[in-house]
N, C-alpha and C positions, 0 to 999 in steps of 0.2 A: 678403307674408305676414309676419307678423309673430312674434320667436321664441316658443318654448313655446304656439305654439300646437298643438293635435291634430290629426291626419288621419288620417284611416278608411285603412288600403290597399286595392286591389282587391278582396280575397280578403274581407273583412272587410263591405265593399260588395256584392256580389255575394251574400253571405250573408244579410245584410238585408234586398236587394229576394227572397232568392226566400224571407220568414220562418224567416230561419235552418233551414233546412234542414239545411244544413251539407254542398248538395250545388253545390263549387263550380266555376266551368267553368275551365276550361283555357286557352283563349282561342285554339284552333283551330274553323274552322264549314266549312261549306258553305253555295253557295245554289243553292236546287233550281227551276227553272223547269219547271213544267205543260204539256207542249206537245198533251194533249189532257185533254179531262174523266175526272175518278175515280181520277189517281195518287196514289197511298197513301206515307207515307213514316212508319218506323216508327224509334224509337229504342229500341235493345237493350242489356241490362247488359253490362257483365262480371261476373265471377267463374267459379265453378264451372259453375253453370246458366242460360245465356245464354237471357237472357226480354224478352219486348216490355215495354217500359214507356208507351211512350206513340206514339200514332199519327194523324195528321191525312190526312184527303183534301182534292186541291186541285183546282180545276177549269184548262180550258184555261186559257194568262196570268197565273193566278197563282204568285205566286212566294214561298218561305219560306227563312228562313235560321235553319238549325240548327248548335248547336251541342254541341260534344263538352264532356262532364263527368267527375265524378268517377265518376257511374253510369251513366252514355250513353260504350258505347266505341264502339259498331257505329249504323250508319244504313242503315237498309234503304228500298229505294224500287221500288215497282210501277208500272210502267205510263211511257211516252215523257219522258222527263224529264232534259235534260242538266243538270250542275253545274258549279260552277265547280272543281271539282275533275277535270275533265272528264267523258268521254261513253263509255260503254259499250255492248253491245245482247247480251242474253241469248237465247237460242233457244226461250225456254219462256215 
């Protein structure tokens, strides 16, 4: 590289691809693997009034990798689904 050249930083990058938003990640995720059809996984605000913002369902085999933002704190997930964050099991 050569000097005086420019470089985008992450944060700066990041902002671009998602159209300046200005919503940038963190650079912590998960990956969620589907171990049956119709598991839902939902990302949730923070703030005051914690709200779904965005939700995909995944069938058996497929697998998503989410990540945490400036407005995605919580990730919620329905249905047989370990992470790499490890494994859980709810009674309900």
């Amino acid at each position: 590289m050569e000097t005086g050249e420019a470089h985008a930083t992450d944060a700066e990058m990041e902002a671009d691809e998602q159209g300046g938003s200005g919503e940038l990640a963190t650079g912590r995720y998960i990956v969620v693997k589907a171990l049956e059809d119709g598991v839902t996984i939902m990302g949730l605000t923070r703030g005051r009034d914690t709200r779904s913002h965005h939700s995909e369902r995944l069938d058996a085999g497929e697998v998503m990798v989410a990540q945490f933002t400036q407005l995605t704190a919580a990730i919620k997930i329905r249905g047989k689904a370990p992470t790499s964050a490890g494994s859980t099991r709810s009674n309900g």
